[in-house]
N, C-alpha and C positions, 0 to 999 in steps of 0.2 A: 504494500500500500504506500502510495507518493505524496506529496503535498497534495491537500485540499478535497481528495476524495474521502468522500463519508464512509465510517468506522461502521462496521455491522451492524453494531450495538448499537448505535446513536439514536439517542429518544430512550432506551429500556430507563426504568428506574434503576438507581443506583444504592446497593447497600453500603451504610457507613466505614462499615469495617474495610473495603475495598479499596479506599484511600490509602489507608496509611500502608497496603499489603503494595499496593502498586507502586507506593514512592520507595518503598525498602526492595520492589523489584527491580526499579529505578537505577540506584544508588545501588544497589549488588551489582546491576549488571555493566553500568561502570566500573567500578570496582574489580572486577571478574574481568574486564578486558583491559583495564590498566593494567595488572598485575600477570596478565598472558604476555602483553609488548614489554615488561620490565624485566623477563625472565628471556626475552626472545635478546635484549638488550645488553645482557650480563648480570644481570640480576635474580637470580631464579628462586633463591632463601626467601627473597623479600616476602613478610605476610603483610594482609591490613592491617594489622595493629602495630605494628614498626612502624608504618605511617603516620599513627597516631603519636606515637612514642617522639620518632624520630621529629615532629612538630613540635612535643612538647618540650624538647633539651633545646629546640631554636638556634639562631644561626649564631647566639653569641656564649652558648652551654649555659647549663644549669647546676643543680645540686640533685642531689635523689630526692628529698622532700617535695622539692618545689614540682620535680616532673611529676611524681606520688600527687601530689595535689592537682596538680592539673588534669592528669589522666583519670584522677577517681579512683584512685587504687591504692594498696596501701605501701607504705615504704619498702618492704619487702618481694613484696608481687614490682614495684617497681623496679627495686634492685637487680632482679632476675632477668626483667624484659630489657636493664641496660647492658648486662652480661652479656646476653645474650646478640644483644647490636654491637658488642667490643667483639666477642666472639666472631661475628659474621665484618668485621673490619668496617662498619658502619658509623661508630662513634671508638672514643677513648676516654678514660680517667685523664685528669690533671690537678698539681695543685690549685687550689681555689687561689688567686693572688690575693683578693680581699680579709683570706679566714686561711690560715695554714690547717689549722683541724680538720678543716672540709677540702673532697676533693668535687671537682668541678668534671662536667658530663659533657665533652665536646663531641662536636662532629666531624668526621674525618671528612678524607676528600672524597673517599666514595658516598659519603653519607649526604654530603653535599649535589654529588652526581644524582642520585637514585632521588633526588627529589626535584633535581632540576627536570631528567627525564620526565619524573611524574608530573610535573605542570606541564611541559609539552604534550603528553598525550594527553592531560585532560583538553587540553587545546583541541588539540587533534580526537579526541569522541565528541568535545561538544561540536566541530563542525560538522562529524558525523550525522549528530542528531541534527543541527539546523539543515543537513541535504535531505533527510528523510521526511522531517517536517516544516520544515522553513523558519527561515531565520526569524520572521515576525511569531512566528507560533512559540517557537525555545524563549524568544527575549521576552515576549509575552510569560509565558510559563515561571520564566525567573523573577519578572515583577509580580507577578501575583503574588509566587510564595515569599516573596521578600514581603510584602504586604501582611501575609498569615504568620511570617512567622515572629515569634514574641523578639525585641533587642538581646540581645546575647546568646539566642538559643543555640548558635554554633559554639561548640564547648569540646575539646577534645577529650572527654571523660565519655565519650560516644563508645568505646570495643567496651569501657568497666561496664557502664549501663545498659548496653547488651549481653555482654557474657559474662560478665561478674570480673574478676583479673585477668589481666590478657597475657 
């Protein structure tokens, strides 16, 4: 189905529930094809919740608390998921310059790379989705839910409040 031709469906009633299953089909299936081109890329470890993660240490590193809080998760479940990104050569430990007791959560260069890539193919699906529905229907579709959705509700504590610690 191309731009502007009518959906089967159009006009059935619509049950509530259908919304929110469609938008999380939405965003999976994003998801599901970013992380196919990031693997096709050199990156094949990568999961969404490293995404998450990997947002929450930011381009200029954090502390385990502060990712811990950001993510929704607890110091330990954080601890693990940053292990886990030093492991996979995505971030490193450092001293904290500010606090010698703390050590600070950098991002390497690959960590750097795997998220530049991933802004480019979000690039690259959203003009996907604007060839299959048009660029007024997507920009339409992002203003609306800009509209519905509450100020802040983007939060990277999104994988904790899905699946509990990532």
């Amino acid at each position: 189905m191309g731009q502007g031709e009518p959906r089967a469906d159009a006009g059935r009633p619509r049950a509530g529930y259908e919304l929110p299953l469609l938008l999380f089909a939405g965003f999976r299936t994003l998801i599901d094809e970013l992380h196919t081109e990031l693997a096709r890329q050199g990156h094949p470890e990568v999961r969404p919740a490293h995404g998450f993660a990997l947002q929450a240490i930011g381009p200029d590193g954090s502390v385990a608390t502060d990712i811990a809080r950001r993510l929704g998760i607890s110091k330990q479940a954080a601890g693990k998921t940053v292990d886990r990104l030093v492991a996979l050569g995505y971030a490193e430990r450092a001293d904290d310059p500010a606090d010698a007791r703390r050590k600070l959560v950098r991002l390497t260069a690959r960590g750097f790379d795997v998220l530049a890539r991933s802004a480019a193919i979000f690039d690259r699906l959203r003009a996907d989705w604007s060839a299959e529905l048009g660029e007024e229907r997507v920009s339409a579709m992002e203003d609306d839910l800009r509209a519905v959705v509450s100020p802040g509700a983007f939060r990277l504590d999104a994988a904790g409040w899905i699946g509990g610690a990532i």
